[in-house]
Phi, psi and omega in degrees: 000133181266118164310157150296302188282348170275351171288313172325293176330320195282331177299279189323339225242311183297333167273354140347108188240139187235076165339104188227153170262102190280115158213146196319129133326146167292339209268359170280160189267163197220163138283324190224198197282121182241131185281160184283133204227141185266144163225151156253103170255142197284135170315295182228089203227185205245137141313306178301342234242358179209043174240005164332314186310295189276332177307270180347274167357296203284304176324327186291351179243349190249109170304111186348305190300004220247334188241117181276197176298109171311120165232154161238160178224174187214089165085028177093343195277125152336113102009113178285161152248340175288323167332219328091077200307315218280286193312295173320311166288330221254289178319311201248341190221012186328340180240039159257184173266147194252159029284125142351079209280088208252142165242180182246143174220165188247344170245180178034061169308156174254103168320309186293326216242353179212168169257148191279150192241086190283339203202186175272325171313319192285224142028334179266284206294345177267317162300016181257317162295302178302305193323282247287290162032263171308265208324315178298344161300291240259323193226005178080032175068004213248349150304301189278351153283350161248017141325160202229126170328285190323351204268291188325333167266325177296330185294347209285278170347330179285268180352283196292331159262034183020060165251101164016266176303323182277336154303289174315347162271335155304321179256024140294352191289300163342281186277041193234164189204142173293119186314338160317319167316312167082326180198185185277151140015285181226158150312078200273139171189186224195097178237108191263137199245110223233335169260006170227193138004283140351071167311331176184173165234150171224148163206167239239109143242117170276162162311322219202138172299175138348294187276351171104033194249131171315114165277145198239155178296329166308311204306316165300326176296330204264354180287320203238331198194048178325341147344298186277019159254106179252178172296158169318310211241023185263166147305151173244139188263025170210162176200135146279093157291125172248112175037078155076345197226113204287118175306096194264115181333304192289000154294122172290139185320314182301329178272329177301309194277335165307312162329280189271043191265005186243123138218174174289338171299334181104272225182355171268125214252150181218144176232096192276165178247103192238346199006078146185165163358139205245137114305081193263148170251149184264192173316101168238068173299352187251006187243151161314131180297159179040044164233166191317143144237156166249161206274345185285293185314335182237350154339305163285341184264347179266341160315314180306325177290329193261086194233134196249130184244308189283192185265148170313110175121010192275166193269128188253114175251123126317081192259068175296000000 
């Protein structure tokens, strides 16, 4: 059952916003000059999935022949689009100043490095996929198999038209478990990765011990990535930031992933690994998805955002 006071949390976490600067590769052919086009893009929400805006924008300079399939990048890097933008951000630019400087390209897709997103359709089956996932850790598939197409499309739509409510009447089905029970199964979580091999790591966590005892997000770090653990009387080299709001280890998991369950995964919880400099953003619950800012108009309140907080080498977590 979803509290009164966890919907508000849940409002906020959903309302997450990323002031970002879309702007043309040089290596595209252009006609003419192409100016730079602002989004507030939602933490969880798909890139491919709210850049209508900009593929339009950038196509008004650009000859039909000119244009492949739209991918971005950051800083030389391929952009995942199945990620998470909130994920994306947190991994690749989190210690940067803001907008977000992402770019756009129309040619020399990178094949080795991204997957192709040709429609939304695309983008529906892979959030769909995660839902079916999640669920099969935390309940044996058996919530999402006695869902109703229609309940699967309305969450899907709650996504894409970023409606609050209308997800959330659906994904609230998700995250309910029988109190006898006391909790899920497993954990679904995602510890995304930027220095190894290793795109994340997931593994089979349960909420609650052997002995009946509540596990904490520590208990998971020290488990999965003893690293990020120090002793009581050690300095701490690490911080989880979820949107701005620092993860304190001694939360139980289970209660950290009901809190932290709306990402574009749908219901799969991610804790990124970035080592490095955290950027938190506040809140822009008051802008549209994917609607416009300008850097004048908005310069102070996007100023407000870029508060660079833990020490250089710390870790930026995401359990979206």
């Amino acid at each position: 059952m979803i509290m009164a006071d966890d919907k508000d949390v849940l409002r906020d976490v959903w309302f997450g916003r990323i002031p970002a600067c879309f702007t043309l590769s040089p290596e595209e052919t252009t006609e003419r000059e192409a100016e730079p086009y602002y989004l507030l893009l939602p933490r969880v929400s798909y890139l491919t999935l709210v850049t209508d805006k900009v593929k339009k924008h950038f196509l008004k300079v650009m000859k039909a022949e000119d244009v492949e399939e739209m991918w971005f990048e950051y800083e030389g890097t391929p952009l995942k689009w199945h990620y998470p933008i909130g994920v994306l951000f947190d991994l690749h630019a989190s210690n940067t100043a803001l907008p977000w400087n992402v770019t756009v390209r129309f040619k020399n897709f990178p094949e080795r490095d991204l997957l192709h997103c040709t429609s939304n359709s695309v983008i529906e089956a892979h959030f769909m996929s995660c839902i079916k996932e999640a669920d099969a850790l935390k309940h044996k598939g058996q919530v999402i198999n006695d869902m109703q197409k229609k309940d699967h499309k309305q969450l899907w739509m709650g996504l894409q038209n970023d409606k609050f409510d209308q997800f959330w009447a659906m994904n609230r089905k998700l995250m309910e478990y029988p109190t006898e029970e006391g909790g899920f199964r497993y954990i679904p979580f995602r510890i995304y990765q930027t220095m190894s091999d290793r795109p994340f790591i997931q593994k089979l966590f349960r909420p609650v011990s052997p002995e009946g005892h509540t596990l904490t997000l520590g208990d998971l770090l020290k488990e999965l990535f003893p690293a990020a653990v120090c002793a009581e009387d050690e300095p701490k080299r690490f911080q989880w930031p979820y949107r701005a709001t620092v993860i304190k280890q001694q939360n139980p998991v289970h209660f950290t992933r009901r809190r932290c369950s709306q990402n574009a995964k749908g219901d799969v919880g991610t804790v990124d690994q970035c080592c490095r400099r955290h950027t938190a953003e506040s809140d822009y619950s008051f802008r549209g998805i994917g609607e416009c800012f300008t850097p004048d108009r908005d310069r102070e309140t996007a100023g407000k955002t870029a508060k660079l907080t833990p020490p250089p080498g710390d870790f930026s977590a995401d359990c979206s």
